[in-house]
C-alpha positions in Angstrom: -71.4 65.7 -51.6 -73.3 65.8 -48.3 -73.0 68.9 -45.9 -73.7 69.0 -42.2 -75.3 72.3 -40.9 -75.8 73.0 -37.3 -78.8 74.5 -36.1 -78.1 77.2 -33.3 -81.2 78.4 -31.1 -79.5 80.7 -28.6 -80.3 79.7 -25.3 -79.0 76.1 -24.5 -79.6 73.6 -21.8 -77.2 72.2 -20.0 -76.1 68.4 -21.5 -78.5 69.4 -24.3 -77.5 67.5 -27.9 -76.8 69.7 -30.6 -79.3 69.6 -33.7 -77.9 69.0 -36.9 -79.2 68.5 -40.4 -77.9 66.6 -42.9 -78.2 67.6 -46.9 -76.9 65.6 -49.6 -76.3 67.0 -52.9 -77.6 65.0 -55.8 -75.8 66.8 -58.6 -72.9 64.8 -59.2 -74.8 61.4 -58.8 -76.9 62.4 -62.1 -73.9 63.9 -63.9 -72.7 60.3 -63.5 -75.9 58.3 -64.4 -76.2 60.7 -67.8 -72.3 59.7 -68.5 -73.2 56.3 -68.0 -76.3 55.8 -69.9 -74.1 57.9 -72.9 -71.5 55.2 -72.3 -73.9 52.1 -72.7 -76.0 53.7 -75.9 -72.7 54.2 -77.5 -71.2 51.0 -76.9 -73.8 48.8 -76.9 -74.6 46.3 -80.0 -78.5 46.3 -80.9 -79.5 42.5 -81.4 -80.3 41.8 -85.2 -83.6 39.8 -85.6 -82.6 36.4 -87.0 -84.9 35.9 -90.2 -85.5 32.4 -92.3 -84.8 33.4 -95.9 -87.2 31.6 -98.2 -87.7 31.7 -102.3 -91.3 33.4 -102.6 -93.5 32.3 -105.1 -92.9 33.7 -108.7 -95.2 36.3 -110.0 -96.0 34.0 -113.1 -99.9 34.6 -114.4 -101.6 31.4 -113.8 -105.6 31.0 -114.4 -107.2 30.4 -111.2 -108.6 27.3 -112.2 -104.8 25.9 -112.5 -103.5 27.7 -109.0 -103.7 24.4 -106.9 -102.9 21.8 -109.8 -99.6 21.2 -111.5 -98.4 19.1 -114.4 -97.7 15.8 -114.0 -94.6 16.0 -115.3 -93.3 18.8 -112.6 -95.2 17.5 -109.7 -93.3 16.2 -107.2 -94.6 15.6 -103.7 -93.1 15.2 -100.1 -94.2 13.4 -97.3 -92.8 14.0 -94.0 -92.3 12.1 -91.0 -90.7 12.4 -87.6 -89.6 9.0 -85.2 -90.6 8.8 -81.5 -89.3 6.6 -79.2 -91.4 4.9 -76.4 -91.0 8.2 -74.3 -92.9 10.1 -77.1 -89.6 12.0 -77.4 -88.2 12.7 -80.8 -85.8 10.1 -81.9 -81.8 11.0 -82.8 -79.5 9.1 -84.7 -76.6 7.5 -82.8 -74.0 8.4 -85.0 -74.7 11.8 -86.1 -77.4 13.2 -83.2 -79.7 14.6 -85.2 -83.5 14.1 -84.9 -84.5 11.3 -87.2 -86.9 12.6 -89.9 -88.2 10.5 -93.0 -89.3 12.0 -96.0 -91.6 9.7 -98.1 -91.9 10.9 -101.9 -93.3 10.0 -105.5 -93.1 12.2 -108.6 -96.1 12.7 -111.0 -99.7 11.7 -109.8 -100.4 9.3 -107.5 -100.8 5.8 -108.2 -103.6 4.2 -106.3 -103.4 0.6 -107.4 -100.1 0.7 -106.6 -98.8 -0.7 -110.2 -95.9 2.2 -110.6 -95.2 5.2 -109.3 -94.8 4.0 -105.8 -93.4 5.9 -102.8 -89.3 5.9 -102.1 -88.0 6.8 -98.3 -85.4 9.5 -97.9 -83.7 11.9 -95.2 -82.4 15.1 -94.8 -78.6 14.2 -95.5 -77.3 16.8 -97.3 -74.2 16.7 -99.3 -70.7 14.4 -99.0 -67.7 14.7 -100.5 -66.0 12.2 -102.4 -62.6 12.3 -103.5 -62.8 16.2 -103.1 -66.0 16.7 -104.7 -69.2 17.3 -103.2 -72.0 14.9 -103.8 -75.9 15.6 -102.8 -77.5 12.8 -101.0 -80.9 11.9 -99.5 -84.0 14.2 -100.7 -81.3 17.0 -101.7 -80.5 14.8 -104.5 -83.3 13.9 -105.7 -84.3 18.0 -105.6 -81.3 18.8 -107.7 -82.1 16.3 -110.4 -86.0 17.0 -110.6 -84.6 21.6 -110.8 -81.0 20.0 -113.1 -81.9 23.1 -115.9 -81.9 25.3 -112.9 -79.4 24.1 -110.8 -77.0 24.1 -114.1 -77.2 27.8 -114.5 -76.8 28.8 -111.1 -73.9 27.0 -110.7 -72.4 28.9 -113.6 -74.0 31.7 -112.2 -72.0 31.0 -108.3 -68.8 29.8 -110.3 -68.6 33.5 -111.7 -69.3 35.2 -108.7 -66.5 33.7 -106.7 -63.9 34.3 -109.6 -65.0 37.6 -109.4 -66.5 37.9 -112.6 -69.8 39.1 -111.3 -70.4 41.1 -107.9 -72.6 39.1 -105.2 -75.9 41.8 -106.4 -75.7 40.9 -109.6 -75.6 36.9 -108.7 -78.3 37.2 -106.5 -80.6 39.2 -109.1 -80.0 37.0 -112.0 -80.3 33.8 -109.7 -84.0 35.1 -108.6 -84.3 35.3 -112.5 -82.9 31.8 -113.3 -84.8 30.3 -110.8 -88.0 31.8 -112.0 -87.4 31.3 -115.7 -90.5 29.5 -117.6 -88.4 28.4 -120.4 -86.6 26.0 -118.2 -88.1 22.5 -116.8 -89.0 23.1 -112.8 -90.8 21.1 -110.3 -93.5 22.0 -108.1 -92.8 20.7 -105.2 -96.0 19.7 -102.6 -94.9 19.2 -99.2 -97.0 17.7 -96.9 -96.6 17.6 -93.4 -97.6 14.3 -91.4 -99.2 14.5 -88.1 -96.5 13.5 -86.0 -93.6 15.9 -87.9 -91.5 18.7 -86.0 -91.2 22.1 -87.2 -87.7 20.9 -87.9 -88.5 18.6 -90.4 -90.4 21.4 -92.3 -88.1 24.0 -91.8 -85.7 21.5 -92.8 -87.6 21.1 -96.2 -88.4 24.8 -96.7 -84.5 25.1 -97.1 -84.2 22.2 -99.1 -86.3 24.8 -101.5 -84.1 27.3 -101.1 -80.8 25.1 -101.9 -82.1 23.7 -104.9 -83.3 27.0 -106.3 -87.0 25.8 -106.1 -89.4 28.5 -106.9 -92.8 26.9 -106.7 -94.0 25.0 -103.6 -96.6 24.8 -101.5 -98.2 23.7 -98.0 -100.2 21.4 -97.6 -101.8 18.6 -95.4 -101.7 14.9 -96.4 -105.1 13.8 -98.1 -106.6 10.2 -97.7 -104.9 9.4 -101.0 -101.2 10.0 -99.3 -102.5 7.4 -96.4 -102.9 4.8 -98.5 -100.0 4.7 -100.0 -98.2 4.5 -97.0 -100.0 1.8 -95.8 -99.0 0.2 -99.1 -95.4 1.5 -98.4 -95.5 -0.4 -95.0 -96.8 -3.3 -96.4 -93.8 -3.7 -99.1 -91.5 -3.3 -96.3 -92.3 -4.1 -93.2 -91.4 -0.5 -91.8 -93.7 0.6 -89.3 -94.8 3.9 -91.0 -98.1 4.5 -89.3 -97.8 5.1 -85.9 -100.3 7.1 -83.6 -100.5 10.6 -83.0 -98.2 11.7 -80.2 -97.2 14.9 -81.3 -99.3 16.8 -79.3 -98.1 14.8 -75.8 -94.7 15.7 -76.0 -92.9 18.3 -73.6 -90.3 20.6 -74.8 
């Protein structure tokens, strides 16, 4: 509240102005700002830091030696891709919207004189359903039937939890185990990053790892060997598959 105090010398001159002084008392203005701030840190909602959930690596013992090699029965390698247009703007699909991202892949070593094991083109697609039951499509599918011993168990394992057989800790502790487990067949999956791919397209593929229960996978950049055969790839078909680098040009 503010108070007005008059200031009285004595003598005064005729058609003299009075002196007065004004004092404002701050009290109740920070009685109200300590109310408020207990207001806001009561009622306010703290922001939660969004996370990516990956599958980490297994802690199997592997002889250093063997660390970057795999068998050639599990190895199964992904190329990926990402379509410009002339604008050097990511590409979308007409009928869905999406950015357009390829995903060239061969299982096993590869083939250099381009006899067998040749690369195959797929996308992202994710699952349909069909008649009511859910089919996997694009590289998803090809995921689930490279991890099938895996992918079997944990959907006995997801079956139980939502009868309520099992409580959601114990599915997600013996799903880490199942997807871990030596005893069953498992890929190792490569995935390999072309020059012109969005972070999209890989974090599109790290989750592909994480639906299929994939436990092994790794990084890594395209060697000269993965060049050629996409330029035998583009040969077979007539795609354009090499393009140039334009990546670094575009404007977000």
């Amino acid at each position: 509240m503010a108070e007005v105090q008059e200031h009285d010398s004595g003598k005064k001159k005729k058609g003299a102005q009075k002196k007065m002084t004004i004092r404002v008392d701050f009290t109740p203005m920070v009685d109200m700002n300590m109310l408020l701030i207990t207001f806001f840190m009561l009622c306010t909602t703290m922001i939660k830091s969004q996370t990516l959930q990956l599958t980490l690596p297994t802690n199997e013992k592997v002889q250093k030696e063997q660390q970057n090699q795999a068998k050639k029965s599990e190895a199964l390698t992904l190329i990926l891709d990402t379509e410009y247009t002339d604008n050097n703007l990511p590409k979308t699909d007409e009928a869905t919207g999406k950015t357009v991202h390829n995903v060239y892949w061969f299982a096993g070593l590869p083939d250099t004189t381009f006899q067998t094991n040749l690369l195959a083109k797929e996308s992202f697609m994710g699952d349909t359903k069909e008649n009511g039951v859910k089919v996997q499509q694009g590289i998803r599918k090809i995921l689930r039937e490279q991890n099938k011993d895996v992918m079997t168990n944990y959907d006995e394992l997801k079956a139980q939890w939502k009868n309520r057989e099992i409580s959601k800790e114990t599915f997600d502790s013996l799903a880490k185990k199942n997807a871990a487990d030596s005893t069953l067949t498992r890929p190792v999956v490569i995935i390999k990053p072309g020059p012109n791919t969005t972070y999209e397209a890989l974090i599109n593929a790290l989750d592909e790892m994480q639906i299929n229960q994939i436990a092994r996978y790794s990084i890594q950049l395209p060697t000269h060997t993965d060049t050629l055969l996409l330029e035998n790839y583009q040969q077979r078909t007539g795609e354009t598959v090499i393009r140039p680098t334009v990546r670094k040009s575009v404007v977000y």
